[in-house]
Backbone as JSON Lines, residues from 0, in Angstrom:
{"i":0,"aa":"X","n":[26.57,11.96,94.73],"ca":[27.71,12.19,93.86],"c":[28.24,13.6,94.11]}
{"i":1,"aa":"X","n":[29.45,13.64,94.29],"ca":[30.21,15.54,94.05],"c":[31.07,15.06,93.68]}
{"i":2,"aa":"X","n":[31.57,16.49,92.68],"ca":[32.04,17.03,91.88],"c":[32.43,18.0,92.47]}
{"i":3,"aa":"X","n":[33.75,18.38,91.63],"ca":[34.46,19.42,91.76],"c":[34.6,20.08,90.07]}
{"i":4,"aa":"X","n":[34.45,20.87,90.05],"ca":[34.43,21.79,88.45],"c":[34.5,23.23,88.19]}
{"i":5,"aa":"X","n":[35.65,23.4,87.46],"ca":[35.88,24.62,87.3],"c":[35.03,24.93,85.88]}
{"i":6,"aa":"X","n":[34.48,26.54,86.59],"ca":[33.75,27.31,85.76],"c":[34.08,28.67,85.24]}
{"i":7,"aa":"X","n":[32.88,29.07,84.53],"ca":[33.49,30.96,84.59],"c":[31.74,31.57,84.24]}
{"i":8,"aa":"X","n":[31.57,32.34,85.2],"ca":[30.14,33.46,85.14],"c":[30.47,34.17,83.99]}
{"i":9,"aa":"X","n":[29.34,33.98,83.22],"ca":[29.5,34.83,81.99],"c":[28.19,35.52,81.48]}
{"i":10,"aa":"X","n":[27.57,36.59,81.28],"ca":[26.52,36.45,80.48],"c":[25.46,35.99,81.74]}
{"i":11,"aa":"X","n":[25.61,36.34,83.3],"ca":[24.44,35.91,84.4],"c":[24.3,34.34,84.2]}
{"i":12,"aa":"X","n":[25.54,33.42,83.29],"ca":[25.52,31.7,83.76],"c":[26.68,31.84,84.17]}
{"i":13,"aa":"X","n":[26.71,30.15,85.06],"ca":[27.75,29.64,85.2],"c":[28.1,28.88,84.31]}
{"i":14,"aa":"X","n":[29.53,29.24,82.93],"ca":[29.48,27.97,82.23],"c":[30.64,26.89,82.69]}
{"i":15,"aa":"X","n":[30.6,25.52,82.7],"ca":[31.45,24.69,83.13],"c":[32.38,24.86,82.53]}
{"i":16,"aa":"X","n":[33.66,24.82,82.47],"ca":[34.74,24.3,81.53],"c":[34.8,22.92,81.14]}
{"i":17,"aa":"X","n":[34.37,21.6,81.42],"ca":[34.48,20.39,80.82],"c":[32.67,20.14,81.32]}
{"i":18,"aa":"X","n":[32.5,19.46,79.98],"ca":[30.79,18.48,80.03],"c":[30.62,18.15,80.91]}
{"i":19,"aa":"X","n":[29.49,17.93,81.47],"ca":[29.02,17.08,82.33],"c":[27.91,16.44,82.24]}
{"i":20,"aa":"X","n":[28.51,15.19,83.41],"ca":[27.94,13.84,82.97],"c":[26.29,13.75,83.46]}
{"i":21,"aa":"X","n":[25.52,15.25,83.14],"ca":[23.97,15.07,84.02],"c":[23.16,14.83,83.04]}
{"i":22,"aa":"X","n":[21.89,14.26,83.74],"ca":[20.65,14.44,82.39],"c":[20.37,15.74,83.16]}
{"i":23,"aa":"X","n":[19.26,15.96,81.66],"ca":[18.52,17.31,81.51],"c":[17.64,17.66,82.72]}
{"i":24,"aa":"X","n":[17.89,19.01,83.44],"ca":[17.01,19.0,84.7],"c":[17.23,18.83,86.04]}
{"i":25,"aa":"X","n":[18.35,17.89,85.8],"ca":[18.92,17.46,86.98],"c":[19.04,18.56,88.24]}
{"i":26,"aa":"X","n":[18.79,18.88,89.1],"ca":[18.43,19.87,90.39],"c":[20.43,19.4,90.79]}
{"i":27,"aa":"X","n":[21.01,20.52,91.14],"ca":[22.22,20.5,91.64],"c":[22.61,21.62,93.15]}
{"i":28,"aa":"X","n":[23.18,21.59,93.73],"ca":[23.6,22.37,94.64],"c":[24.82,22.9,94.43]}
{"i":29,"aa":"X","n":[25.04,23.96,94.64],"ca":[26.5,24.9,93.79],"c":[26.95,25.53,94.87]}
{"i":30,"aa":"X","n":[28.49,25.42,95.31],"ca":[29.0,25.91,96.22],"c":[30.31,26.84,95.17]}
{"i":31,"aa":"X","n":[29.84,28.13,95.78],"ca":[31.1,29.06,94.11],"c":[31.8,29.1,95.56]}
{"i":32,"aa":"X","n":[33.52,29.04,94.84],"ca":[34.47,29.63,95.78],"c":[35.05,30.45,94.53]}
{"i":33,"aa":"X","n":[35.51,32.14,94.73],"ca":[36.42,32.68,93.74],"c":[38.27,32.28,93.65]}
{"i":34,"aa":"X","n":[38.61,31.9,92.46],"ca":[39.82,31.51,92.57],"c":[40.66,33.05,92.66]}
{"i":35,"aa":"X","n":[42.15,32.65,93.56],"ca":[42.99,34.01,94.43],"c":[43.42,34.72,92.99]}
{"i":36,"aa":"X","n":[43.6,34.47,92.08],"ca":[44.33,34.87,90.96],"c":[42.87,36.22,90.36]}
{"i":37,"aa":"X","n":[41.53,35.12,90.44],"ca":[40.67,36.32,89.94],"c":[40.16,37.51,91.22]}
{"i":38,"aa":"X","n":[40.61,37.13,92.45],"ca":[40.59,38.17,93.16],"c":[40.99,38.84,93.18]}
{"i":39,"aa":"X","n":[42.74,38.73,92.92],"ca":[43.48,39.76,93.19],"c":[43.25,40.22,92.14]}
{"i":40,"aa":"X","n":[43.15,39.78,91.02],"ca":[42.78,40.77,89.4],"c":[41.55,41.85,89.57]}
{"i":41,"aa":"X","n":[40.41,41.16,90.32],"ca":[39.69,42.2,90.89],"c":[40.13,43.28,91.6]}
{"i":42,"aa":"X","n":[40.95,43.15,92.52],"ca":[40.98,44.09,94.02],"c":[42.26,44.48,93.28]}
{"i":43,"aa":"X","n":[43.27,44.65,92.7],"ca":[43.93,45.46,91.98],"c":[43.89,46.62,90.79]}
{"i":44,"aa":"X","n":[42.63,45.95,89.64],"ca":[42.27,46.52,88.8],"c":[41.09,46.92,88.4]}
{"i":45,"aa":"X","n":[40.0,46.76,89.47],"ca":[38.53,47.01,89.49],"c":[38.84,48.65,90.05]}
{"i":46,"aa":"X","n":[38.34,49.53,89.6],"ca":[37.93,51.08,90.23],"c":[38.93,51.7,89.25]}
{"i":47,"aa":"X","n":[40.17,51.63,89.18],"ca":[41.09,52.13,88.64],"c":[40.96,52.18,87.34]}
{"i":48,"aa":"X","n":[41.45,50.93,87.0],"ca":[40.74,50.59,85.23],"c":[39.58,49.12,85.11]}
{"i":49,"aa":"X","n":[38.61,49.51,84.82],"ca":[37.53,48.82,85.19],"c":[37.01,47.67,83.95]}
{"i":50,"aa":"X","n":[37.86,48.67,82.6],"ca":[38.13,47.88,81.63],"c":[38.86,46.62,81.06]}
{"i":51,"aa":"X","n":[39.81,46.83,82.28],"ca":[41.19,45.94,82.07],"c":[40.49,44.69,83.27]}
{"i":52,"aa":"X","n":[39.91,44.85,84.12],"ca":[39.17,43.61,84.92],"c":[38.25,42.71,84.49]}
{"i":53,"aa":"X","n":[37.76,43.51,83.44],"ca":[37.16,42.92,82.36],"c":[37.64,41.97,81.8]}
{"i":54,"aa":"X","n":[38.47,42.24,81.28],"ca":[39.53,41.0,80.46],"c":[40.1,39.77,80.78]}
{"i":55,"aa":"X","n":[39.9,39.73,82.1],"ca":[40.37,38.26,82.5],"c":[40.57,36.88,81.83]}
{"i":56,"aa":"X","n":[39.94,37.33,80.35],"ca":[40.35,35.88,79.73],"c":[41.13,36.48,78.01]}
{"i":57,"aa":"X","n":[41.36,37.59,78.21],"ca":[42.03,38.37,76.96],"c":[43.67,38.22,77.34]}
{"i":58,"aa":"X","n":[44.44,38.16,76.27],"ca":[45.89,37.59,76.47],"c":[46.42,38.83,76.81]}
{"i":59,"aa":"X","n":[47.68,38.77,77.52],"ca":[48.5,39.43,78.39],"c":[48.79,40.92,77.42]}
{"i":60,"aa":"X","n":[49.11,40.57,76.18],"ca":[49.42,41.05,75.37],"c":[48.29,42.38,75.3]}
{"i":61,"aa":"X","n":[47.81,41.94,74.89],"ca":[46.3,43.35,75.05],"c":[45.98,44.02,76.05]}
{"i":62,"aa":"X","n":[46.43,43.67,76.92],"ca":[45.76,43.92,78.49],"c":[47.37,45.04,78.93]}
{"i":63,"aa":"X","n":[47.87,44.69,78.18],"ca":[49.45,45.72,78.29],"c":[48.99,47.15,77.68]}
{"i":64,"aa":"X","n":[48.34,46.48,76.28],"ca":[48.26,47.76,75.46],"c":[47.14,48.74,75.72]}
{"i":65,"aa":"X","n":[46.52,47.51,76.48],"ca":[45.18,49.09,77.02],"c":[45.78,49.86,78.08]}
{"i":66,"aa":"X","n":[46.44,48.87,78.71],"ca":[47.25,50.17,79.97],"c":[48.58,50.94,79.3]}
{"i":67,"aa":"X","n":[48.64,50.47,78.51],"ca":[49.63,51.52,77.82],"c":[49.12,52.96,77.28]}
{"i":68,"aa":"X","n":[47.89,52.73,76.68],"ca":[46.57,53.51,76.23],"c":[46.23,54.12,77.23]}
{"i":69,"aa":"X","n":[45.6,53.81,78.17],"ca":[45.61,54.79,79.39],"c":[46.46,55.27,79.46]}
{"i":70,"aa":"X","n":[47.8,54.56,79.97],"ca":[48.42,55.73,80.33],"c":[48.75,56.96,79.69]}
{"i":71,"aa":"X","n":[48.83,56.6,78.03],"ca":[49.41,57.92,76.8],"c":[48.07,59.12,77.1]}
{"i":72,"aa":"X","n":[46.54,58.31,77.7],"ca":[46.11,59.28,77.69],"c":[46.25,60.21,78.84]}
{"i":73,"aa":"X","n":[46.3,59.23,80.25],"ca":[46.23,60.23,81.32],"c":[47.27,61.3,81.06]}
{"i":74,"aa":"X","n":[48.81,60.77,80.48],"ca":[49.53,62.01,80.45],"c":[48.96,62.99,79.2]}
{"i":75,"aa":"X","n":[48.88,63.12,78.09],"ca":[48.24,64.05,77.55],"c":[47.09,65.26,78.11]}
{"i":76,"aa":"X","n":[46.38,64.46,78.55],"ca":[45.66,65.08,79.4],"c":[46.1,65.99,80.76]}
{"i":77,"aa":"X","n":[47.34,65.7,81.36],"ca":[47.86,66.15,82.3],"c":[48.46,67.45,81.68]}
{"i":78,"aa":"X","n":[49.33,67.25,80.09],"ca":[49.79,68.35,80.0],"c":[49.05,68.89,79.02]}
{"i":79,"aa":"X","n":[47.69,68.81,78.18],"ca":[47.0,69.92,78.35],"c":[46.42,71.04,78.97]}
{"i":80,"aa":"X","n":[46.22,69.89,80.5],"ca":[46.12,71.16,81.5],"c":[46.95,71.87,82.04]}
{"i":81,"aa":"X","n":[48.29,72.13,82.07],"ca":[49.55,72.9,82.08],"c":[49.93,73.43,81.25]}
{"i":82,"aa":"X","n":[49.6,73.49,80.0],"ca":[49.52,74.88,78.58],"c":[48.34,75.54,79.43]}
C-alpha cells in the first residue's frame, strides 16, 4: 500500500494532517520531501529573523507585526547610536 500525506514536524514528530487508516505499530517507511513554499520561508527568513520562520503556521497578520517590531526597533537603535 502507499500513500501520499501531508504532514508538519512539530515537537521532534511527524504529525499527519488527515487520520490514518493503520493499526497500532504498524512499521512504515517515510520518504519527507520539504514543500517550495516552506523552503523559501526558510532560506529567506531563517538567520535574519529567526523568529518570524518560526511562524509558519501563524496568520499573515502577525507575522507583519513582528517585522514591523523589528523594524521600530532596529531603527531606534540606529539612532541612539547617532545622539
Amino acid at each position: 500500500m502507499e500513500l501520499i500525506v501531508q504532514a508538519t514536524f512539530a515537537g521532534g514528530v511527524l504529525v499527519p494532517q488527515d487520520t490514518l487508516s493503520l493499526s497500532d505499530n504498524t512499521r512504515v517507511q517515510i520518504r519527507i520531501t520539504v514543500s517550495d513554499n516552506e523552503l523559501l520561508a526558510q532560506s529567506t527568513l531563517f538567520g535574519a529573523f529567526p523568529q518570524l520562520a518560526a511562524l509558519a503556521e501563524t496568520k499573515a497578520d502577525d507575522i507583519k507585526q513582528i517585522w514591523n517590531d523589528s523594524i521600530e526597533q532596529q531603527l531606534e537603535i540606529m539612532q541612539t547610536e547617532d545622539c
